[in-house]
N, CA, C and O of each residue as an XYZ file, in Angstrom:
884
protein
N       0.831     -1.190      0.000
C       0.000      0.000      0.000
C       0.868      1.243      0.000
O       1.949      1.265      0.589
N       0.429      2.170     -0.602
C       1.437      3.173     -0.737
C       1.508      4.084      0.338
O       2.552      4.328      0.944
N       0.374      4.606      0.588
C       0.409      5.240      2.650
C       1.527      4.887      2.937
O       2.641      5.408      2.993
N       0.753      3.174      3.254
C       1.405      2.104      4.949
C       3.408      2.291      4.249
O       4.402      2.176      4.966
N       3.410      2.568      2.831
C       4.899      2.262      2.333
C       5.353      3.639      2.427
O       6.584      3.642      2.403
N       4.807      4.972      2.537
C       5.295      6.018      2.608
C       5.765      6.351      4.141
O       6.802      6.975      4.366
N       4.829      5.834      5.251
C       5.400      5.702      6.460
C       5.868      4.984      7.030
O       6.340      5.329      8.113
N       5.939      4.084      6.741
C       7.146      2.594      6.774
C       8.539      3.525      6.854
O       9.470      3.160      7.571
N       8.632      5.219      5.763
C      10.198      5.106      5.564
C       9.738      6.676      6.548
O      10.400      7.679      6.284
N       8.958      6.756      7.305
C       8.939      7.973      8.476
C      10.336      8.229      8.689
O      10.840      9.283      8.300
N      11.225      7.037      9.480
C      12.213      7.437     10.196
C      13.373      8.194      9.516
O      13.975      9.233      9.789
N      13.466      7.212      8.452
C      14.445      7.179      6.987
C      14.828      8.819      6.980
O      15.845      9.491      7.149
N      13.286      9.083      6.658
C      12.842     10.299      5.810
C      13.484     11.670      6.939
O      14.056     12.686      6.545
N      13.194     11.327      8.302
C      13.002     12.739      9.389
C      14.574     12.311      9.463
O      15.209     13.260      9.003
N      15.249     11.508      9.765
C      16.798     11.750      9.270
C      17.627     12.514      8.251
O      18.632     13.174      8.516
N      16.968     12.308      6.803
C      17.470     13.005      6.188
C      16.560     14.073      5.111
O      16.900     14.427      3.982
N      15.369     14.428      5.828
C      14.771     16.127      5.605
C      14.192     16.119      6.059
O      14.151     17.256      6.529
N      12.585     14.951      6.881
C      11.835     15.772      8.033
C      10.500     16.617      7.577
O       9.909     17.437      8.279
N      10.097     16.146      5.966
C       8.862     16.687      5.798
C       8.345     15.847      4.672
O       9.071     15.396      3.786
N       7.377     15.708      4.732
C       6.646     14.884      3.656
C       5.213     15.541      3.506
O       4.686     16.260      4.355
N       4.784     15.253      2.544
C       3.505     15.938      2.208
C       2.801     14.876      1.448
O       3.372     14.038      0.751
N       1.446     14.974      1.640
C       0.441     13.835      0.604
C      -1.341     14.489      0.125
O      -2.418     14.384      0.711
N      -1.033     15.010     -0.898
C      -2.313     15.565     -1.733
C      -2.757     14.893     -2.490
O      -2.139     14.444     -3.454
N      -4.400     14.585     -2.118
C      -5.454     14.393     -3.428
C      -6.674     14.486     -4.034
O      -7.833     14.224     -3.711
N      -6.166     14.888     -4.911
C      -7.409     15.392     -5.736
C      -8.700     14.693     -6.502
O      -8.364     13.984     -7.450
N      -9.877     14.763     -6.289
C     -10.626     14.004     -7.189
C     -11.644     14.800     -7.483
O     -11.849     15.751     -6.728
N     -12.631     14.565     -8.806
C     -13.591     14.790     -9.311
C     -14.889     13.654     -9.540
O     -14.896     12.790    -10.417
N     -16.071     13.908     -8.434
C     -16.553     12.649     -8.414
C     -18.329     13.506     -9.628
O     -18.785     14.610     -9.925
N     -18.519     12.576     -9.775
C     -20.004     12.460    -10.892
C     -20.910     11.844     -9.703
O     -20.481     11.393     -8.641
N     -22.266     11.924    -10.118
C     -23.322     12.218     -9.631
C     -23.388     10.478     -9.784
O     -23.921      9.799     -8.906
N     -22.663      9.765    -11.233
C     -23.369      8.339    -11.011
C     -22.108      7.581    -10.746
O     -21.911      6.571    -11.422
N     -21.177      7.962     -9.795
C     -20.121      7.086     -9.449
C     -18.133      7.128    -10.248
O     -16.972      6.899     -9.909
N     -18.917      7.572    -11.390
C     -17.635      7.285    -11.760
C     -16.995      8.911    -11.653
O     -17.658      9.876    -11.272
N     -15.210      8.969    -12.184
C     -15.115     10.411    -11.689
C     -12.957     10.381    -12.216
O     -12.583      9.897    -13.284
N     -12.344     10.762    -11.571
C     -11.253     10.766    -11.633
C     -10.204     11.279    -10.349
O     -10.685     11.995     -9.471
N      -8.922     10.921    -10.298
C      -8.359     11.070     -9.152
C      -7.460     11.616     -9.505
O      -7.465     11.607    -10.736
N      -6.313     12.317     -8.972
C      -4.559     12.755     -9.213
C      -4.406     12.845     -7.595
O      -5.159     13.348     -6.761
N      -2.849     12.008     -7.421
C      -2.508     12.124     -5.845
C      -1.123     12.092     -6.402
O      -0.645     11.448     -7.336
N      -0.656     12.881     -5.653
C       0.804     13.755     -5.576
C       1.502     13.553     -3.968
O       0.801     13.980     -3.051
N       2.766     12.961     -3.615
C       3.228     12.953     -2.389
C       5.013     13.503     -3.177
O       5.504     13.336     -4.294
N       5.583     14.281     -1.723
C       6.356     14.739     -2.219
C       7.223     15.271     -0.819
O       6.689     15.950      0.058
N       8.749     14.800     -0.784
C       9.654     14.943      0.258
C      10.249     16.251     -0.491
O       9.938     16.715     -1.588
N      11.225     16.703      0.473
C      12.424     17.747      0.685
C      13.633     17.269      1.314
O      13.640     16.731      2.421
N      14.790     17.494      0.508
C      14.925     16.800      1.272
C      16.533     17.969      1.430
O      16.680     18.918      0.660
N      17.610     17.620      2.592
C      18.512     18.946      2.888
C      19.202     19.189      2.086
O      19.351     20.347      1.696
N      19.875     18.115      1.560
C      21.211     18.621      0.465
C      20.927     17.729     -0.590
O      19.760     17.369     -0.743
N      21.832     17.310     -1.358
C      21.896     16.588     -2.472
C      22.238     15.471     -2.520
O      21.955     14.694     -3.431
N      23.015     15.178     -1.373
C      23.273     13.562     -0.770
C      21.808     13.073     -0.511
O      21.343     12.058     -1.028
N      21.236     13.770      0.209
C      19.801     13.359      0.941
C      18.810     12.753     -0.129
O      18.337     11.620     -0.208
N      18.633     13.957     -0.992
C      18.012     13.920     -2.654
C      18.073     12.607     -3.063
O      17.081     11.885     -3.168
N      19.498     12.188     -3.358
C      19.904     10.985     -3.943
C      19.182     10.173     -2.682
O      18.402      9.470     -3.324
N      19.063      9.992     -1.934
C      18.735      8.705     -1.135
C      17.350      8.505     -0.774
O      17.006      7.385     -0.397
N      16.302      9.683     -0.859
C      14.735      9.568     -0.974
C      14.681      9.301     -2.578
O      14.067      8.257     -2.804
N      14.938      9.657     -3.229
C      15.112      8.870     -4.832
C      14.796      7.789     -5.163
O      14.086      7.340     -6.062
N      15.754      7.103     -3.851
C      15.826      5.552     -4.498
C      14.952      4.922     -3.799
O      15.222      3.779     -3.428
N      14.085      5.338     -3.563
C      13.266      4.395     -2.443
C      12.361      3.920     -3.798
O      12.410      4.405     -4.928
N      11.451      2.717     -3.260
C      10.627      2.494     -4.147
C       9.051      3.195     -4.333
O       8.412      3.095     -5.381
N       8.544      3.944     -3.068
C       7.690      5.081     -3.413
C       7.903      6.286     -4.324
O       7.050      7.164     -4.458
N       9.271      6.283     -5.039
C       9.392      7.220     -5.755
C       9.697      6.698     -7.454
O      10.108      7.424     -8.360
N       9.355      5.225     -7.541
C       9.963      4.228     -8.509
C       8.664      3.918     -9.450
O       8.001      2.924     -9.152
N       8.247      4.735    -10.605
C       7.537      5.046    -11.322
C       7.092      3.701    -11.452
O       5.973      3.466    -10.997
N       7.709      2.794    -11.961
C       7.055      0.883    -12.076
C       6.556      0.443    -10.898
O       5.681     -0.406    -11.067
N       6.805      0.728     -9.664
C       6.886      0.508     -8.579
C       5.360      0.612     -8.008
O       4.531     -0.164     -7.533
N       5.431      1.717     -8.256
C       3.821      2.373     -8.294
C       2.933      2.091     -8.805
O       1.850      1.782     -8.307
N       3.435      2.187    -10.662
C       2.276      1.708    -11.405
C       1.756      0.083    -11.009
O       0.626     -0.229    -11.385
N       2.425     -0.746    -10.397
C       2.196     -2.040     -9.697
C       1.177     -2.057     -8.887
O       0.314     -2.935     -8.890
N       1.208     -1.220     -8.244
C       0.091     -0.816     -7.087
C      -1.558     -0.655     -7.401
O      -2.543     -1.062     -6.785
N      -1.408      0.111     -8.622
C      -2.823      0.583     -9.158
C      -3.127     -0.070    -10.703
O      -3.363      0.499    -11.769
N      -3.027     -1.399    -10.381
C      -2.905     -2.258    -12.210
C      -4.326     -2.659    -12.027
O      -4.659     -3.830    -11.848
N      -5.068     -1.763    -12.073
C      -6.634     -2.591    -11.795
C      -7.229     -2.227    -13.305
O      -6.786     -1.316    -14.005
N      -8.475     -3.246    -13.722
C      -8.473     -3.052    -14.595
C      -9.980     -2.015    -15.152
O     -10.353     -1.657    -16.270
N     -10.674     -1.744    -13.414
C     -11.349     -0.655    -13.581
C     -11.041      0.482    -13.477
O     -11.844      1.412    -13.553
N      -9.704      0.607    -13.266
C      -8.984      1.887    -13.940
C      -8.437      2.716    -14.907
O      -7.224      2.567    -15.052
N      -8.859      3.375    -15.466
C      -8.646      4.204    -16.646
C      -7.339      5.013    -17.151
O      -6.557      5.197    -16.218
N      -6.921      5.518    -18.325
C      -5.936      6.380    -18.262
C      -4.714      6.707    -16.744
O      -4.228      7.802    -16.463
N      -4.509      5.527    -16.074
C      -3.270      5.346    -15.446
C      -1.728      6.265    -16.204
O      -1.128      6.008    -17.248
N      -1.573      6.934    -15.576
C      -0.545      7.517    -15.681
C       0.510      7.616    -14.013
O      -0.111      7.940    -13.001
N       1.886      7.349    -13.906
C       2.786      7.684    -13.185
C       3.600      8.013    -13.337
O       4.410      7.577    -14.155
N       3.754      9.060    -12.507
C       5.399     10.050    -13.297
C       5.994     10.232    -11.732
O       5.316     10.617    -10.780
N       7.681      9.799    -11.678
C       8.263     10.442    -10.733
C       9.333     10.912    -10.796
O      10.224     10.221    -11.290
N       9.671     12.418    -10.262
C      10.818     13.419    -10.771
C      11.110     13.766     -9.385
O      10.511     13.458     -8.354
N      12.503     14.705     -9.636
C      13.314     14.782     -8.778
C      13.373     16.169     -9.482
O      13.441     16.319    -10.702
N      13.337     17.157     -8.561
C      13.824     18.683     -8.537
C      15.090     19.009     -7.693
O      15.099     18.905     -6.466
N      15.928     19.325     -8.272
C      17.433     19.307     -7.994
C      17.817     20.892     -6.997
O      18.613     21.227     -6.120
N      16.258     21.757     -8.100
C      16.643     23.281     -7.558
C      16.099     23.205     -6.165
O      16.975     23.228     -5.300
N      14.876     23.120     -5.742
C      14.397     22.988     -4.607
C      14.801     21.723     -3.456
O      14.503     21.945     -2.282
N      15.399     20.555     -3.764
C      16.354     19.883     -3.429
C      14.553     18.776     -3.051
O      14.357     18.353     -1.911
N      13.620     18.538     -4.077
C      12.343     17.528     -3.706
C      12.537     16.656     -4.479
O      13.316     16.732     -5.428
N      11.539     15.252     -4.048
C      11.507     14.275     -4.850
C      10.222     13.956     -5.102
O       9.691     13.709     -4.020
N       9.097     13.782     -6.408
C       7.739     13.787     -6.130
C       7.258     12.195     -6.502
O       8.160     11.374     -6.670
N       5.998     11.804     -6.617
C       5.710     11.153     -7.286
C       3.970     11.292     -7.537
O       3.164     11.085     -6.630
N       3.609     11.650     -8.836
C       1.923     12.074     -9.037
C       1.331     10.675     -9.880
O       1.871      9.915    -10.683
N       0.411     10.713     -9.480
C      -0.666      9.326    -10.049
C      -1.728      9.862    -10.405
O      -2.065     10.686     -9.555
N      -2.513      9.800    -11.344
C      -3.567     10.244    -11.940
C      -4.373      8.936    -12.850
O      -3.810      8.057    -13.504
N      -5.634      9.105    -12.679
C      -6.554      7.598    -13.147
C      -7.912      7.799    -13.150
O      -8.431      7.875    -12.037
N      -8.704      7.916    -14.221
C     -10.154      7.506    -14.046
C     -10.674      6.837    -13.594
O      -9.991      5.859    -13.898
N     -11.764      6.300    -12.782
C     -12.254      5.295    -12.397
C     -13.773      5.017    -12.546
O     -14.452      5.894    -12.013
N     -14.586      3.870    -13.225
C     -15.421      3.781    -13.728
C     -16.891      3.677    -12.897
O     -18.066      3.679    -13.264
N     -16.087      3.568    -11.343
C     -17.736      3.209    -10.196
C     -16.674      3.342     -8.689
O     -15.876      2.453     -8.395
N     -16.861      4.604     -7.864
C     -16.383      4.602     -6.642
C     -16.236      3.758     -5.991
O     -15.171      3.693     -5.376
N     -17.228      2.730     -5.827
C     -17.122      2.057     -5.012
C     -15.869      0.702     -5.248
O     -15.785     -0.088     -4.307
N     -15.041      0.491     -6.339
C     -14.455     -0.049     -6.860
C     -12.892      0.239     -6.103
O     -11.986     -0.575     -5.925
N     -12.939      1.485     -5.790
C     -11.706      2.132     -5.147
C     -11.514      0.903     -4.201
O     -10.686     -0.003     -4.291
N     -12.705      1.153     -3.070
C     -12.459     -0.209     -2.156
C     -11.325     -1.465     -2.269
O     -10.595     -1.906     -1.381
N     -11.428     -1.813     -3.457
C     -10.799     -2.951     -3.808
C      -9.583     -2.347     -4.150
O      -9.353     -3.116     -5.083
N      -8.664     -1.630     -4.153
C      -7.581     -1.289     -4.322
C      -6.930     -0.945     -3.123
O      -7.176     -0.013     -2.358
N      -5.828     -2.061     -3.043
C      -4.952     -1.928     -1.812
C      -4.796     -0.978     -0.835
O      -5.231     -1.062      0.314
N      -3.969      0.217     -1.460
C      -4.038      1.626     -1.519
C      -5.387      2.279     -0.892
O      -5.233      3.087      0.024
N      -6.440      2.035     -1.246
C      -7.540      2.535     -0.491
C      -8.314      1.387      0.228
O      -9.538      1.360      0.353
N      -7.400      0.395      0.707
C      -8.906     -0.539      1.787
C      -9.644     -0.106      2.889
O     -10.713     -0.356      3.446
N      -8.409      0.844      3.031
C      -9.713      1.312      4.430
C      -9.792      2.282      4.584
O      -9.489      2.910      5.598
N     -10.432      2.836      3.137
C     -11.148      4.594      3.150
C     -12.207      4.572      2.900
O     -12.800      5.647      2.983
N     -12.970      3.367      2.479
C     -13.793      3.307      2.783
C     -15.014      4.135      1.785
O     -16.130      4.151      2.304
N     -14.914      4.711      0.619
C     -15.401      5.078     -0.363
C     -17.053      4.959     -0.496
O     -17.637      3.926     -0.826
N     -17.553      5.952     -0.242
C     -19.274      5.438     -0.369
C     -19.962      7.221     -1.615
O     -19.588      8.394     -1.644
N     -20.965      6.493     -2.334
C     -21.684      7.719     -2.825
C     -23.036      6.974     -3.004
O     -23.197      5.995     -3.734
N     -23.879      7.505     -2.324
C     -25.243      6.513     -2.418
C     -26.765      8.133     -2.160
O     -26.583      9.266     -1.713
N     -27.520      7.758     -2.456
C     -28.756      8.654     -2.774
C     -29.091      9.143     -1.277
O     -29.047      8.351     -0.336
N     -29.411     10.436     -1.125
C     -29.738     11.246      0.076
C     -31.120     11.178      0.248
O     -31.783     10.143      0.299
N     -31.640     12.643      0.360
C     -33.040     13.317      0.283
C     -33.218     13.228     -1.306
O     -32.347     12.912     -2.116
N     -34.627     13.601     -1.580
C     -34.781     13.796     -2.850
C     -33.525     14.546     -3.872
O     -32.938     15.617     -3.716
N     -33.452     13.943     -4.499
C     -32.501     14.461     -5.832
C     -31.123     14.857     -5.173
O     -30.417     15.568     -5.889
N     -30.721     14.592     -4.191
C     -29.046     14.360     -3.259
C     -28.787     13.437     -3.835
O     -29.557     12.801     -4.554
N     -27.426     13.161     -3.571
C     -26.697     12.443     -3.137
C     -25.489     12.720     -2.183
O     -24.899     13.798     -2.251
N     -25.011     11.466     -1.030
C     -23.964     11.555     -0.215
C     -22.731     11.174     -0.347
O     -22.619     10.025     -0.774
N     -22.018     11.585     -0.189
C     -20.316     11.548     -0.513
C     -20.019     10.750      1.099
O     -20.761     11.058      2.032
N     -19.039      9.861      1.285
C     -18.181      9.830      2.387
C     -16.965      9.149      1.906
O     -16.971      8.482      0.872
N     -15.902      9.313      2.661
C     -14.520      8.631      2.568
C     -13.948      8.612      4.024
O     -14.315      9.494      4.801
N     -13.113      7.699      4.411
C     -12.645      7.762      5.964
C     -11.141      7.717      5.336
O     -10.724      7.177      4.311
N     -10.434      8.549      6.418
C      -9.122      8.600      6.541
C      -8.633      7.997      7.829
O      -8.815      8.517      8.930
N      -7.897      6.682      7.584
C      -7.661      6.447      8.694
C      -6.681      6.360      9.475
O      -5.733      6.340      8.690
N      -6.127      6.272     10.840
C      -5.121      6.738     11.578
C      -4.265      6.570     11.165
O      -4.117      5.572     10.460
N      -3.174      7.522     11.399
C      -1.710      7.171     11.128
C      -0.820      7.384     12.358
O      -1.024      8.325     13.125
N       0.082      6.576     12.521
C       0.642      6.592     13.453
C       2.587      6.718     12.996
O       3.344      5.818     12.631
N       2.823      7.983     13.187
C       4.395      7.782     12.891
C       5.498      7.864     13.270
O       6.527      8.132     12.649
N       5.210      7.473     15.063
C       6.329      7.145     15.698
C       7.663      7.798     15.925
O       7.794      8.989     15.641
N       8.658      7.105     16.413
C      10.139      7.322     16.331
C       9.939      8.673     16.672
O      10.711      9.310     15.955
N       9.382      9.349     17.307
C       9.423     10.566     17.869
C       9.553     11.910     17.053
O      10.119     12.932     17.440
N       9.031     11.742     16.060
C       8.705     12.306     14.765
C       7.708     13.512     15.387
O       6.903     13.145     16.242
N       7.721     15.078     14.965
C       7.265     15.790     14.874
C       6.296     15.930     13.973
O       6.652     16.598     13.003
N       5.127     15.515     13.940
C       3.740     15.143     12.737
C       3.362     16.995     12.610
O       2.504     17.490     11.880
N       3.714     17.276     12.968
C       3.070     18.786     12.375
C       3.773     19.189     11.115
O       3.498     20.126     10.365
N       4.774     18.266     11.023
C       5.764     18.777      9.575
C       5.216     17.927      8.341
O       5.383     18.361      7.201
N       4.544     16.679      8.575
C       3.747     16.196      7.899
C       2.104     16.226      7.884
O       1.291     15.864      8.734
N       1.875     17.025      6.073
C       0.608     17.238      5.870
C      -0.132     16.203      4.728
O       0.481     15.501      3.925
N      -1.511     16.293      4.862
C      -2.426     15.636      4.300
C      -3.515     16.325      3.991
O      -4.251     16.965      4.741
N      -3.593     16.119      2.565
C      -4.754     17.052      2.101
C      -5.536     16.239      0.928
O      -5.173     15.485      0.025
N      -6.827     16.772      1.393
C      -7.551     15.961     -0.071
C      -8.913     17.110     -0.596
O      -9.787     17.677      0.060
N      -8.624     17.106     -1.877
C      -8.978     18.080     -2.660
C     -10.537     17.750     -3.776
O     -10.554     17.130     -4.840
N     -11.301     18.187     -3.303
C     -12.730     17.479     -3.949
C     -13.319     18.408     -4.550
O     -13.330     19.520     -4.021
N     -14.131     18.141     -6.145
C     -14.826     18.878     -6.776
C     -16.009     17.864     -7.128
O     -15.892     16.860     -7.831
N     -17.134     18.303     -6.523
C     -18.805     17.537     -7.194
C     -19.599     17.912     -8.082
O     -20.061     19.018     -7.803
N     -20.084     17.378     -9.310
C     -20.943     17.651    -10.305
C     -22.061     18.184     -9.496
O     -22.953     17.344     -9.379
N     -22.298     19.271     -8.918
C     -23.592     19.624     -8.474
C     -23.269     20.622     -7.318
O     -22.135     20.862     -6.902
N     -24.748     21.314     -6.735
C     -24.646     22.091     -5.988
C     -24.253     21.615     -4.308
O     -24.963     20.739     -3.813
N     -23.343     22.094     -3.634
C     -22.987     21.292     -2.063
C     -24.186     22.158     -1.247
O     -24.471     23.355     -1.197
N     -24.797     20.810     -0.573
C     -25.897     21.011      0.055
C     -25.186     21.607      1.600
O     -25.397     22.663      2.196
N     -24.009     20.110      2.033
C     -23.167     20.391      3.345
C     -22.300     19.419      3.344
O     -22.427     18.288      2.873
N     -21.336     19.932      3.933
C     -20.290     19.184      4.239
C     -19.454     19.326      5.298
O     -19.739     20.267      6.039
N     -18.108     18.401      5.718
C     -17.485     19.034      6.646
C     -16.238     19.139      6.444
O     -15.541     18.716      7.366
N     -15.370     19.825      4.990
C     -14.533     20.492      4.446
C     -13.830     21.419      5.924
O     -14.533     22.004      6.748
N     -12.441     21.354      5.955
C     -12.114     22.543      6.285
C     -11.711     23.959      5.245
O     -11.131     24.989      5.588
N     -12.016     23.744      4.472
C     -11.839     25.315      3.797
C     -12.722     24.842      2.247
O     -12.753     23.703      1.781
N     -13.300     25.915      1.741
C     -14.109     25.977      0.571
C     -13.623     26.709     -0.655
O     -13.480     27.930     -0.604
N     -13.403     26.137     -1.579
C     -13.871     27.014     -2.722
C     -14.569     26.924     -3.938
O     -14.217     26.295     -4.936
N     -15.869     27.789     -3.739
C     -16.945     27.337     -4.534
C     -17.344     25.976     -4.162
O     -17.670     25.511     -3.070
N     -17.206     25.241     -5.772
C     -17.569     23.519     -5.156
C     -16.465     22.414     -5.199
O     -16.563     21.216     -5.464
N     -15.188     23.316     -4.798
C     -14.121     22.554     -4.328
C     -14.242     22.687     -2.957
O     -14.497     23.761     -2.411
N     -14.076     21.687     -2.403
C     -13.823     21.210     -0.930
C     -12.508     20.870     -0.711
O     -11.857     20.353     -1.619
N     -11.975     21.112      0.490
C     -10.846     20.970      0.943
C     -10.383     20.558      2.684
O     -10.427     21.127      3.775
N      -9.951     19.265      2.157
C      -9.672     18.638      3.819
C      -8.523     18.588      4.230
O      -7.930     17.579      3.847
N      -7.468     19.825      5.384
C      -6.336     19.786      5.266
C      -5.987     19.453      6.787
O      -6.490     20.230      7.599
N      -5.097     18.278      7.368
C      -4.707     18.261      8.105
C      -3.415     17.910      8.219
O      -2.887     17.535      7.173
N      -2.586     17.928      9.441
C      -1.232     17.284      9.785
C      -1.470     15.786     10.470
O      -2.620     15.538     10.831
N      -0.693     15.020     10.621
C      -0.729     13.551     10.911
C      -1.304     13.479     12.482
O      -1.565     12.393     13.000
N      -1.455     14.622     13.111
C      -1.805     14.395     14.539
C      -2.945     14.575     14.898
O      -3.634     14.230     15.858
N      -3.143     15.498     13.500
C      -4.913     16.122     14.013
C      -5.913     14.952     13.648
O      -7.030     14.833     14.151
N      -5.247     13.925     12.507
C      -6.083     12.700     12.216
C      -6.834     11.830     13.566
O      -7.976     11.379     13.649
N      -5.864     11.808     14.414
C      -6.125     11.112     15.835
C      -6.717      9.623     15.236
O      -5.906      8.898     14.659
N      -7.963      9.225     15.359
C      -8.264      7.787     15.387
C      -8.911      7.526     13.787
O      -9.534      6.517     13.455
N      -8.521      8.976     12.693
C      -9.623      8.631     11.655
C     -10.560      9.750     11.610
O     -11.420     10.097     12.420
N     -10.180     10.275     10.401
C     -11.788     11.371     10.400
C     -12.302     10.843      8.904
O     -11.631     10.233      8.071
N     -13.441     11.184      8.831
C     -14.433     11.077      7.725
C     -14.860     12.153      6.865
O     -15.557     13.059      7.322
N     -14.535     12.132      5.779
C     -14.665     13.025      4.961
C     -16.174     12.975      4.427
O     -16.513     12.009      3.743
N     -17.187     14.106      4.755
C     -18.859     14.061      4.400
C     -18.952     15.273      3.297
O     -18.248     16.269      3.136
N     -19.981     14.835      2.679
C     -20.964     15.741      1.184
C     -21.925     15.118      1.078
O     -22.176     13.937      0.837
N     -22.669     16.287      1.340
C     -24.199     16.084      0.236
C     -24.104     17.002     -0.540
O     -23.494     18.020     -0.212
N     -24.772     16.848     -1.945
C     -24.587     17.620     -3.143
C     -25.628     17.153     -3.650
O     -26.052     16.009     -3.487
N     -26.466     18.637     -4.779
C     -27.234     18.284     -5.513
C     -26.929     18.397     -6.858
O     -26.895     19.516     -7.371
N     -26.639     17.114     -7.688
C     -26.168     16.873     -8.593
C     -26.756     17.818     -9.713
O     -27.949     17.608     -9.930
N     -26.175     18.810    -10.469
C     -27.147     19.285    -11.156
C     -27.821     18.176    -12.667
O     -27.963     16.979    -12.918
N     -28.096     19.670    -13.413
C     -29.443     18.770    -14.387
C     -28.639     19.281    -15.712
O     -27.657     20.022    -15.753
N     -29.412     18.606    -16.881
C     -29.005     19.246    -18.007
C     -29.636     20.506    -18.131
O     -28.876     21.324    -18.650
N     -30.382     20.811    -17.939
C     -31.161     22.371    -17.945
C     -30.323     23.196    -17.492
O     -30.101     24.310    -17.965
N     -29.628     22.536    -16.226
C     -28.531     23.651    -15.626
C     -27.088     23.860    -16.172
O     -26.236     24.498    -15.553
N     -26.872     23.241    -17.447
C     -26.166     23.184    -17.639
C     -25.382     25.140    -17.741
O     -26.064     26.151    -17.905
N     -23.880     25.091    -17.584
C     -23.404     26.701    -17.746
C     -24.365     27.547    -18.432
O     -25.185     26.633    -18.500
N     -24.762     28.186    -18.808
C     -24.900     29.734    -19.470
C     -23.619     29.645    -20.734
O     -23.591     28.901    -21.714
N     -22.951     30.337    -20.447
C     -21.851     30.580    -21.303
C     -21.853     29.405    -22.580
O     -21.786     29.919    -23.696
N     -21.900     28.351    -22.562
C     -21.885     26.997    -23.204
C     -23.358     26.967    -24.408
O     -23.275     26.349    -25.469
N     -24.439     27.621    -24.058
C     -24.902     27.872    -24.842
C     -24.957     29.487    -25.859
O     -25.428     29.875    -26.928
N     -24.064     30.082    -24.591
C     -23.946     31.482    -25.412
C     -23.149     31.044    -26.976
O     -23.609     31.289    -28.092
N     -21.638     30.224    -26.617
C     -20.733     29.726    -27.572
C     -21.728     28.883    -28.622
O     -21.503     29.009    -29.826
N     -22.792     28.053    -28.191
C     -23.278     27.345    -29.143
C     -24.455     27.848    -30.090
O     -24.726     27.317    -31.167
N     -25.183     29.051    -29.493
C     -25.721     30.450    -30.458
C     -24.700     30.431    -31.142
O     -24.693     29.660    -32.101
N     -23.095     31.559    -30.785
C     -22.774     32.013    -31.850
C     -22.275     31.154    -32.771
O     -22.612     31.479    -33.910
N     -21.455     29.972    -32.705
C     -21.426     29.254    -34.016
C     -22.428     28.777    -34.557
O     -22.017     28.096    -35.497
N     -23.819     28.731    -34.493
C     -25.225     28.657    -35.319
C     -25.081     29.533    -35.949
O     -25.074     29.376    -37.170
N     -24.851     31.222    -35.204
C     -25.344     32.140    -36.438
C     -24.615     32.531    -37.277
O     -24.995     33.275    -38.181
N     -22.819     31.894    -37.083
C     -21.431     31.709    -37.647
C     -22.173     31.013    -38.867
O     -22.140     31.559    -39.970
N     -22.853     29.793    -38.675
C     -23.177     28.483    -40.066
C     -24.145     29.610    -40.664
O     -23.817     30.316    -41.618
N     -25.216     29.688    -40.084
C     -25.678     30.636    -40.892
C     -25.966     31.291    -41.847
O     -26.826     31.275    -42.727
N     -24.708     32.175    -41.419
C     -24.380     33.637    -42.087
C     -23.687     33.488    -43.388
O     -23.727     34.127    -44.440
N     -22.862     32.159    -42.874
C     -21.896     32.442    -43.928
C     -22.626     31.156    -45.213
O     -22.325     31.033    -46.401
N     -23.698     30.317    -44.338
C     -24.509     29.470    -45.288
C     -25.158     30.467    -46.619
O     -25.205     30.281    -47.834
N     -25.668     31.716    -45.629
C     -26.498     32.473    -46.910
C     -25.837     32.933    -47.632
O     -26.294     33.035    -48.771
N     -24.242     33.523    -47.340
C     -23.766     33.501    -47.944
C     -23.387     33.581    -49.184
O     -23.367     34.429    -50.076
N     -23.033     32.288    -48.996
C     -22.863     31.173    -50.150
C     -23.372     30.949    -51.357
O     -22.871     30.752    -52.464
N     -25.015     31.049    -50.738
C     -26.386     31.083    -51.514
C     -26.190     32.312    -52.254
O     -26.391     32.221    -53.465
N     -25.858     33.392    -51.819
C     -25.952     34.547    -52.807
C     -25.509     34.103    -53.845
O     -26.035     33.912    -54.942
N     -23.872     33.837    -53.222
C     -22.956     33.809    -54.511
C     -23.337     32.810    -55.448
O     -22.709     32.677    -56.498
């Protein structure tokens, strides 16, 4: 699992830089399916250090892609780079996925626990659990953050986001504030085709009266 393998190397890591970070992003749909990008990423002090979070295998592009070989996963992509100027090492994963609840079954997420199921009329509920981490060896967890970054096809009814924007949600904590597991909640009202943007039909007027114009054109000539 890539977590349980990113803090496996806690100690490794606060030896030689002492910060780690883990962001992710998803876009979920109203009927399950949706897309993800998760990005984790050390610092590390000098260039000796660099070289030695490198080689780990959380930063080992095959390594990874091993992890997420499912075959209800979509457009799989893994890329992992090393920034020499800022002295980081990253690794980003990005993947469609065809039915949330499918996540479940991937190592990597067994126990987050993934749910989107029907609310009140015309809702639906979002949940995900994050669960404890524990990272020992006398590790300062305020230097390690966790964030997960959510956008819903529809209007947010409520949730319990720590910070908002628009209908991105945002859950940001450090490894201590997790304590036993928190749960990530949404209700959202999925919108409609009626609701679709404004603007989207402004663009689709003007290339009508684009065919048009230049149809009659034509006809003159």
């Amino acid at each position: 699992m890539i977590m349980k393998k990113i803090l496996s190397m806690f100690f490794l890591v606060y030896l030689i830089s002492g910060c780690i970070n883990y962001e992710q992003k998803a876009y979920v749909y109203p009927d399950g399916t949706g897309s993800i990008e998760i990005r984790y990423w050390m610092k590390a002090s000098d260039s000796a250090s660099l070289a030695s979070i490198s080689s780990l295998n959380i930063f080992n592009s095959d390594s990874v892609k091993n992890e997420f070989d499912y075959s209800f996963l979509k457009n799989l992509e893994v890329i992992s780079y090393v920034d020499s100027n800022d002295t980081t090492v990253s690794t980003k994963i990005k993947f469609d996925f065809t039915g949330i609840d499918s996540l479940n079954l991937i190592r990597t997420f067994s126990q987050y626990q993934f749910s989107l199921t029907d609310g009140a009329a015309g809702q639906k509920v979002f949940s995900q659990f994050i669960p404890p981490i524990t990272s020992g060896f006398g590790i300062d967890s305020q230097n390690f953050i966790i964030r997960y970054i959510y956008t819903f096809h529809g209007d947010i009814i409520s949730h319990n986001a720590t910070a908002v924007q628009k209908r991105v949600l945002i859950w940001e904590y450090n490894y201590s504030e997790i304590g036993r597991g928190k749960t990530i909640s949404v209700t959202f009202k999925p919108f409609k085709i009626k609701e679709t943007p404004i603007w989207i039909y402004v663009i689709a007027g003007l290339v009508f009266m684009v065919v048009i114009f230049y149809l009659f054109r034509k006809k003159r000539d």
